[in-house]
Every structure is written in structure tokens, then in C-alpha cells.
N, C-alpha and C positions, 0 to 999 in steps of 0.2 A: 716691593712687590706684594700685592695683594693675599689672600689665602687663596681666593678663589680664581687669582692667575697661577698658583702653583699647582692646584687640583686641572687647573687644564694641563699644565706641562707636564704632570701625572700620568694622565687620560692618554695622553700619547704616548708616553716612553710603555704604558700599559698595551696599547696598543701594538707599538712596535714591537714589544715582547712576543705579542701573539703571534703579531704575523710572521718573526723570525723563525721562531717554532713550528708553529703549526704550516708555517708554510712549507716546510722542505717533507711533512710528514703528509699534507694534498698531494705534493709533487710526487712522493714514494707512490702513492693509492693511484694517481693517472699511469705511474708509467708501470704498473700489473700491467696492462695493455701493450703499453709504447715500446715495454723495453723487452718484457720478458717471453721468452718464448715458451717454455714449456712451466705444468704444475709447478717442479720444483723454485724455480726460478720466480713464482710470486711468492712461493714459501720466506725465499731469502728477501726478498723487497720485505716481505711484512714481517720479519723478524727484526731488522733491521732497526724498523719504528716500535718495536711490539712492547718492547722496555718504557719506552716516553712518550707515546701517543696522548695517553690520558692526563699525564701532567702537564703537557704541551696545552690542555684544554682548561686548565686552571686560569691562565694567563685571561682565560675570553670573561671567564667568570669573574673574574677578579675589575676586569674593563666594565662591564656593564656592572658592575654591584657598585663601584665608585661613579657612574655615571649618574646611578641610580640615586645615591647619598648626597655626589658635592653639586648633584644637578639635576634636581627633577624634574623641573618643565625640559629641558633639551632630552632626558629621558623618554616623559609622557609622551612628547610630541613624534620622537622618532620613532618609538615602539606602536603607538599607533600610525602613521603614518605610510610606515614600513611594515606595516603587520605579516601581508603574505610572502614575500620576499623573506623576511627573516622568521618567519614559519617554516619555508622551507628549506633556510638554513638550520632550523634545531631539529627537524623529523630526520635532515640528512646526518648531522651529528650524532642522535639519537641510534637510527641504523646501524652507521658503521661502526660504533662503538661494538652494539652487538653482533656482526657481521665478524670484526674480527673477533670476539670472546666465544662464536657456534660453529665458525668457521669448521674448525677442528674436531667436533663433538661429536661429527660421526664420519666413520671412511665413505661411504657412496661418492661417489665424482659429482654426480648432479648437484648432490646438495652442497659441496664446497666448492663449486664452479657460481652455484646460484651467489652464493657468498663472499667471494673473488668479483663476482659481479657489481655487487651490494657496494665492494669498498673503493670499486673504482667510482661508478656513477656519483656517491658520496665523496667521494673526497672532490671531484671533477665541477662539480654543481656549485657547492657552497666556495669554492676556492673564484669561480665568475664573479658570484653573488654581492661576496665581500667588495669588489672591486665596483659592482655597481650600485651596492649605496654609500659605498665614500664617496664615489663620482657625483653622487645626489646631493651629498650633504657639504660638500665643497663649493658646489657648482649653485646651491639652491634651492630650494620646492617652493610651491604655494603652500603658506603661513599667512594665515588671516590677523588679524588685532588683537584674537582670542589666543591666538598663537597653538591654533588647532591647522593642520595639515587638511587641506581643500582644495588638495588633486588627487587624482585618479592612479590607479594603478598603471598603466600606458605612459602617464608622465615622467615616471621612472626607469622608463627602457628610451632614454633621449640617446643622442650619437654620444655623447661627452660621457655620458654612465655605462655606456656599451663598451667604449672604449676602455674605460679603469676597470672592465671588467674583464676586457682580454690581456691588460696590463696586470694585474694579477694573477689571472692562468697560467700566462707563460712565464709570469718571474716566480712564483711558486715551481712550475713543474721544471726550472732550470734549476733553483733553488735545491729541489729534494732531488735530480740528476747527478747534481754536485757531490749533495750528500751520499748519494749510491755510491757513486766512483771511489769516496771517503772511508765506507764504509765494507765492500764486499773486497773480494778477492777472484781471481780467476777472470774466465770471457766475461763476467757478464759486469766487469773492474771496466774491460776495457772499453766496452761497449756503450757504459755510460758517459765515459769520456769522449767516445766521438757521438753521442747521442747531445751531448751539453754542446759542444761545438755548434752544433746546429740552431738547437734552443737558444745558444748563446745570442748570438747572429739575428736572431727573428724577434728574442725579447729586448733586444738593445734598440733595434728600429722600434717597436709600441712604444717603449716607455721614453723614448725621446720624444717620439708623439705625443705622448698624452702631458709629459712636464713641460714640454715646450709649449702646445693649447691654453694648459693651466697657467703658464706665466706669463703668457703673452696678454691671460685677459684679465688675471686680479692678482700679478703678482707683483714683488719689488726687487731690491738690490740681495737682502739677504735670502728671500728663497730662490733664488737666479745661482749663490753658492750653494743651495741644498741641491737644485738643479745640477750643476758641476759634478759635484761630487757623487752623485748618484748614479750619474753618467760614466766619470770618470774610475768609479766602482765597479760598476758593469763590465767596461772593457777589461778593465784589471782582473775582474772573475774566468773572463773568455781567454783570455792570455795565461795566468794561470794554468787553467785545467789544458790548456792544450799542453803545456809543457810537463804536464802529469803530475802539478804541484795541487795535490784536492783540499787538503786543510787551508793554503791560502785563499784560492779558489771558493769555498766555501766560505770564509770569512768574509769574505771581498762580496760574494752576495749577499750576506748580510748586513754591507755596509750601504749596498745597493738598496735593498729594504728599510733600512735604516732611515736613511738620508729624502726618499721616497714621502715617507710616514712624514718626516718632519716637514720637507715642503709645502704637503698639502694641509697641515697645521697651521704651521706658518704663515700662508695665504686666507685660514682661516680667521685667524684671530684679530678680531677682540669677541669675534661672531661663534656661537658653537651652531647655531644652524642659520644661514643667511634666508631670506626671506627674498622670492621673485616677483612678488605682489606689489610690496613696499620695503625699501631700505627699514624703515621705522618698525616695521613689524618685524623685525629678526631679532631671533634669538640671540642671546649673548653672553659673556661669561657675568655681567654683572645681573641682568635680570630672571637669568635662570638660573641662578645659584643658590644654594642652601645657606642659611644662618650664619654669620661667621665664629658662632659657639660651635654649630655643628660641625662646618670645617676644622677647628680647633683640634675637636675631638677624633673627627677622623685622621687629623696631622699626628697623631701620637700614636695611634692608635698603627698606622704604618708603620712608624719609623722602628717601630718595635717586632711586627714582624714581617716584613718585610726581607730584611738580610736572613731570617730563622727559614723560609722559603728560597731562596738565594741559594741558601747555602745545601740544604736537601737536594734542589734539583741540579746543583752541579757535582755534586755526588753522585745521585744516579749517573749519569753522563759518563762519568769517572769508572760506575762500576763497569758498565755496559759498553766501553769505549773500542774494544778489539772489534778486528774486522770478520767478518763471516761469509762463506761460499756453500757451491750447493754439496760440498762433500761436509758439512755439518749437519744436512738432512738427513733426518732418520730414512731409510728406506720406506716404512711405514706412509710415509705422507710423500 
């Protein structure tokens, strides 16, 4: 195997980190709305994340700086291409970060209701987002010979990228339901267990959707197993949590996400961005790759710390692992 086939199989498992993460901590920001009823009760959602949100967001950083390094032009080309879409995923990012750090900085109701506001619409937006420019970059865009992106804005809201975008909605916000159920105690314990039931049930129909679409129309034998098991994940997550087993349950979504990420990998490759113009103009892991000194260097340069990152954020996790209710909240908030 190549370098620049390993720095793909990188890019992914990078990815999938993210979306593991970040995704159950969208899920916590939608369901301020969906689950919790009163002040306190978003207190407890966003304490819940309040430990790992930020390092949750390392994982994104860490995907595009390697995107950046083992693959420039697939870089170039998406970040321009995608400009305003992934503009409004980093103003959203940028937001909530501070939404929840002002949240708390002064008692008025307005101003941490406006800010409870801030962390739903943000987490809710870019949790769509993500799903519809993988849906893009799976499925295609117009790439010319320059390998410059020459569609429109409009060609990115197609039915196939709408779709991986409600495919990530809902399996994020079952995802972070999971993780609630996981993590509190009390009503609002049980609450997200018949809340994920539901979620369960409605994300298991899209994403059979949208992997079945995808493999019906560029996939083979082995993402047809990623297909499986992702499916077969899914159910295992909804079975789970109904039986009040949340850590399995949770993991089972994970694997659900997991398995997800790889599919649509897997369909991709040998291509990092396929080309709707001409087969011939698409990008690929061998013509948009960096130097094989540079990949070299970036190989070591991982393997080193890589586990030193590993091992910090399963630590935190460690510390912060007990569960929490709204008889943890200070009266004050």
C-alpha cells in the first residue's frame, strides 16, 4: 500500500473520530429544545458535554490540517468549492463555543436563554451541513480539467446531499440522546430513553435510505458489508436502549457511525473528489497527493503523537465519566 493510500485510510478513521464525538455533543445542543423542559434541565444537557465539547473539536482540526498536508488540491478544491456552506459551519462552531463559555457570565434570563438559543441553532445547522457536503463529495460536483469546482451554490442542495443531511441530523441527535440517557440520572434518564426510541425508529429508516441510494449506484461487495453492519448497528443501538442498556446502546451507535463513514470511503476510493463533468477530471488519491517525502514525514510525525492525544482524551472521559441530574444544579442557575 501506497503512502498516499494510508493518508486516505487516515482521513477517514480522522473523520470518523469526529463524527463519533462531535456527533453525540450536536445531538446534546438539539435536544436543549427536544428534550428538556425547563432552565435547569439545559443546564444538565450542557454539562454533560461541557467537559469534552472542545476536544471533541480537535478531531475536525486535526481532519482538515491532514487534508491539507497529504492532499492539497482535494483540499484547494473543496474549500473553495464549498466555501459558503463550510463558512457557515465554522461562524456556527465559532458561536457555540462562545455561547457556551457567556452562557453563564451573567444571571438575566434573556441573556442565557439568547445563549441556550445560540447552542441549539449551532449545534442543529452544522450537524445538516456536514451531511451535505459528504453527500457532495461522494456523490460528485462539477470539477473542470483545472480541477477548479464550476458549480453553483444550488448544485449542492441536490435530493442525494439533502438527504446525508437529514442522515446526519438524526443519527447525531439519536447519537447524543443515547449519550443523555448515559449520562444523567433522574426523569430526564428516562426521558431520553423513550425519546431515542423514537429517534431510533426514524434514523434507522434515512440511513437505510441514503446507504441503500449509495450502493445501489457506486457501490460493491465490500461496502454492501459496511452497509450491514451499520444497519445492523443501528437496530442493535434501538434494542439496547430500550432494554435500559445505554453504554451498549451508545457504543452500537458508534458503530453505526462508524461503519457509515467507512461505506462512504469505501465507495469513494481510489477518487477523493469524483468529478460529474468527466470521469478523467476527478480528483484522486494519486493526483492530489502531496510528495511521498512529505507524506513520509507526516507518517512519523503521527505515529508519535498520535497515541500522546489518545491517551489525554480518554482520560478526560475517565475523569468526567459519572452521571449528573438536575439536583447537581446550583440553585443559582
Amino acid at each position: 500500500m501506497e503512502l498516499h493510500d494510508v493518508w486516505f485510510v487516515v482521513i477517514a478513521v480522522l473523520w470518523t473520530g469526529y463524527f463519533f464525538l462531535e456527533g453525540f455533543d450536536f445531538g446534546v445542543g438539539v435536544l436543549t429544545k427536544l428534550l428538556a423542559r425547563n432552565r435547569v434541565e439545559k443546564r444538565v444537557l450542557i454539562n454533560t458535554i461541557g467537559p469534552v465539547w472542545d476536544g471533541n473539536e480537535v478531531w475536525l482540526l486535526t481532519a482538515a490540517g491532514a487534508t491539507f498536508a497529504a492532499f492539497p488540491d482535494w483540499y484547494a478544491t473543496l474549500f473553495s468549492g464549498f466555501y459558503l456552506p463550510l463558512l457557515v459551519i465554522l461562524v456556527c462552531l465559532i458561536v457555540r463555543g462562545v455561547a457556551f463559555e457567556y452562557r453563564a457570565k451573567r444571571p438575566e434570563e434573556k441573556w442565557q436563554r439568547n445563549w441556550e438559543q445560540a447552542i441549539f441553532w449551532t449545534s442543529l445547522i452544522p450537524a445538516f451541513l456536514w451531511g451535505v457536503a459528504f453527500g457532495n463529495i461522494v456523490r460528485g460536483v462539477q470539477i473542470d480539467a483545472t480541477k477548479e469546482y464550476v458549480g453553483t451554490l444550488f448544485d449542492l442542495f441536490n435530493p442525494y446531499a439533502l438527504l446525508g443531511g437529514l442522515v446526519t441530523l438524526t443519527l447525531f441527535t439519536f447519537h447524543g440522546t443515547v449519550f443523555t440517557a448515559l449520562k444523567t440520572v433522574g426523569d430526564i434518564r428516562v426521558r431520553a430513553r423513550k425519546l431515542a426510541l423514537v429517534l431510533g425508529l426514524v434514523t434507522a429508516v434515512v440511513v437505510t435510505g441514503f446507504l441503500s441510494w449509495t450502493q445501489v449506484s457506486r457501490g460493491d461487495g465490500t461496502s454492501l458489508v459496511a452497509v450491514a453492519v451499520a444497519v445492523a448497528a443501528l437496530v442493535g443501538a434501538v434494542g439496547a436502549i430500550k432494554t435500559g442498556r445505554e453504554g451498549w446502546s451508545f457504543a452500537l451507535s458508534g458503530v453505526t457511525i462508524a461503519a457509515a463513514i467507512a461505506m462512504l470511503f469505501l465507495t469513494l476510493f481510489p477518487n477523493v473528489m469524483p468529478s460529474s463533468l468527466n470521469p478523467d477530471w476527478s480528483l484522486t488519491v494519486t493526483n492530489a497527493s502531496s510528495s511521498p517525502y512529505t507524506l513520509k514525514i507526516m507518517t512519523w510525525c503521527a505515529a508519535i503523537a498520535t497515541p500522546v492525544v489518545l491517551l489525554y482524551q480518554g482520560w478526560t472521559y475517565w475523569v468526567f465519566r459519572k452521571r449528573i441530574g438536575t439536583q447537581h444544579i446550583a440553585d443559582a442557575h
